[in-house]
N, C-alpha and C positions, 0 to 999 in steps of 0.2 A: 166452296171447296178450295177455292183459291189462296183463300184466307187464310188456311189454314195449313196451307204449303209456305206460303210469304212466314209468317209465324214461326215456324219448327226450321225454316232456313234462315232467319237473325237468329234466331236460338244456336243452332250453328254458326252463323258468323261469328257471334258472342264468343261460343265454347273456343274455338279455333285463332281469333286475335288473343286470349289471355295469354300463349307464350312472348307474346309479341313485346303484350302491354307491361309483363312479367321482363324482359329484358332492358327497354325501356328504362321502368324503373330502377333495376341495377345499377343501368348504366348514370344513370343522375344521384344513388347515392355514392358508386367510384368518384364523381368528378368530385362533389361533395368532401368524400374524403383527402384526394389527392392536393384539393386548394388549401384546405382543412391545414392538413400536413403541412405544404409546404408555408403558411403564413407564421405555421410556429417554429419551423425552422429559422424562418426569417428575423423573428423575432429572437428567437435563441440566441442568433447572432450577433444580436446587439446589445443584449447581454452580457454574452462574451466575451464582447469588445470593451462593454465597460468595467469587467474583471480586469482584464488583460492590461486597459490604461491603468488603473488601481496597482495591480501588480508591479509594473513599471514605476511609477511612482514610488511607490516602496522602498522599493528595490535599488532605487537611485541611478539607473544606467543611465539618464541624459546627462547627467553630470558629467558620470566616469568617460561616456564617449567626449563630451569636449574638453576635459583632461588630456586625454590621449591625442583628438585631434590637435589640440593647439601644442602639442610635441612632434609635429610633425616639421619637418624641411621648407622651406618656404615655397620652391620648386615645385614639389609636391602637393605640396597644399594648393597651387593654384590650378594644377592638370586634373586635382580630384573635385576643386570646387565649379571648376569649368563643367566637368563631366557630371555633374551632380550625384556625387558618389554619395554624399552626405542625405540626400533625400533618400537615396535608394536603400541606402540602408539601414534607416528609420521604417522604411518599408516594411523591409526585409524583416527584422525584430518584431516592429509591431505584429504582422502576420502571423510570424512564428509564434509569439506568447498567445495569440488568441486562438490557436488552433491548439495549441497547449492547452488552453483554461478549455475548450472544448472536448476534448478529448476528457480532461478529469472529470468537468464535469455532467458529463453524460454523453 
């Protein structure tokens, strides 16, 4: 008779872990997707950024910028090259176009 209580209560155990084993696996196709997601963002981005270099390119701004820099004051020029104004604002560009080419394209 035993046996037969042991039995009909894993039958019960069984019935009563499936919300369990049922959240569980939610829970590892969310991570699934969220890693998912974020590796093609990642990759999007670099993408992006090889638009964006492309576009620049193009576009001819490295040029135009040391055009304009080397019209600068002499003065000047060396409180902005101390300062690295010049990286920063290759920075700065670069950013900006590739979150540009982001935005168009998708």
């Amino acid at each position: 008779m035993e046996f037969i209580a042991d039995f009909f209560d894993a039958i019960w155990a069984f019935f009563t872990s499936i919300p369990g084993l049922f959240d569980d696996m939610l829970i590892k196709v969310g991570a699934w997707i969220v890693i998912a997601l974020t590796k093609a963002k990642i990759a999007f981005i670099g993408y992006s950024w090889a638009v964006a270099q492309e576009v620049l390119s193009q576009l001819n701004v490295s040029s135009t910028i040391e055009t304009y820099w080397g019209q600068l004051d002499s003065q000047v020029l060396g409180v902005a090259t101390y300062l690295k104004l010049p990286e920063a604002f290759n920075m700065i560009i670069n950013a900006r176009v590739t979150r540009y080419v982001m935005d168009v394209i998708g």
